[in-house]
Phi, psi and omega in degrees: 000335184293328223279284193324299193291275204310325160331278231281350172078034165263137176330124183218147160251109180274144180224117180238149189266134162303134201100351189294317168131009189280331163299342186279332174274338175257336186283336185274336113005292171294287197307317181296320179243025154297131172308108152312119173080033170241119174251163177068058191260345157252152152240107168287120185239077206255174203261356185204158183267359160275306183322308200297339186283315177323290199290320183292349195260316196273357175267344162293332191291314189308316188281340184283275240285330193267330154309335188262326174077031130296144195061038188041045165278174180263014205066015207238182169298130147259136190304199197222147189224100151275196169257157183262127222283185188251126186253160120345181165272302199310356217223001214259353187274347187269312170295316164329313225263334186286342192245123193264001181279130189306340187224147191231111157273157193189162161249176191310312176315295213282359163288336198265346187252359167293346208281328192262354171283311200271342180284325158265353178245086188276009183261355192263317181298295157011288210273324164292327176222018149338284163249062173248107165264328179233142165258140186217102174293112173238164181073024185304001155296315175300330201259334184238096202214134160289155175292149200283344184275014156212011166307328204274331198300113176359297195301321164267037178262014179236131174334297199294280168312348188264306202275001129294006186247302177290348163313349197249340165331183177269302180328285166323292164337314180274250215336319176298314212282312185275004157246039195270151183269125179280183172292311207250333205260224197237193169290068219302165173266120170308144181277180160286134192066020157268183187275181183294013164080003163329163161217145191075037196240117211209023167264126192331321202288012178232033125224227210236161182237163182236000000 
């Protein structure tokens, strides 16, 4: 049911039990409508880096099998999906710009540590959401949650403080930045197993868990 509104490129929150089958649901979808030779048009975001080795294995599975014109591909070319490879800080706006594959995985850390490249380097946010249409958060409970020394606290049981506190993260910072609208280009969209499209709304309960 999912797969057609993401095809169509609408904001989706997927809630799946693990193992169900939802990277499989969102990656095939993403991969049918991506431009072949526009590279960095997803950015994919899981919480660890064997999810990210996972994820990364079933979109080569996806691409084989539609290359092959097996699993009812068509035979033709798919785009390509790597991981967002670990830079120097001084190496990481030069390495951003070297990696060419239409869906870019990374976990959430390494967005975050991207966060003093893209704020001084303006040529690194550029080169990121230049051709970026979907952000696709997965597990985003895990990825985006308070430390157990303020989760018990009262005050963050209202939206509005959980989603100011994680707005001020790092993580949350590097997200604002690559969905930020710029003057001339458009917006990436948040994706599937990304939030409910609130905007500035970045507390887990408006999006999907896996």
């Amino acid at each position: 049911a999912a797969a057609p509104r993401i095809f169509a490129g609408e904001s989706v929150a997927l809630h799946a039990e693990t193992g169900s089958g939802k990277t499989l649901a969102f990656l095939a979808p993403l991969l049918a409508r991506c431009k072949l030779g526009v590279p960095r048009q997803v950015l994919l975001l899981v919480p660890s880096h064997q999810l990210a080795l996972q994820t990364l294995d079933i979109a080569d599975a996806l691409r084989e099998a539609g290359a092959d014109g097996s699993a009812g591909g068509s035979g033709g070319a798919l785009p390509l999906a790597e991981l967002l490879r670990s830079a120097k800080p001084e190496d990481r706006s030069q390495s951003l710009a070297s990696q060419q594959a239409e869906i870019l995985i990374a976990t959430g850390a390494q967005l975050a540590a991207l966060l003093p490249t893209l704020t001084s380097h303006s040529a690194a946010t550029c080169q990121l959401r230049s051709n970026l249409k979907t952000v696709v958060i997965d597990e985003v409970d895990a990825q985006l949650q308070l430390p157990p020394s303020l989760a018990g606290r009262p005050a963050m049981h209202r939206r509005v403080a959980r989603d100011r506190y994680l707005g001020r993260s790092a993580l949350g910072q590097a997200l604002r930045l690559v969905l930020a609208r710029g003057r001339r280009g458009g917006r990436a969209r948040p994706g599937s197993t990304a939030g409910n499209g609130r905007k500035g709304d970045l507390s887990p309960q408006s999006g999907s868990t896996r």
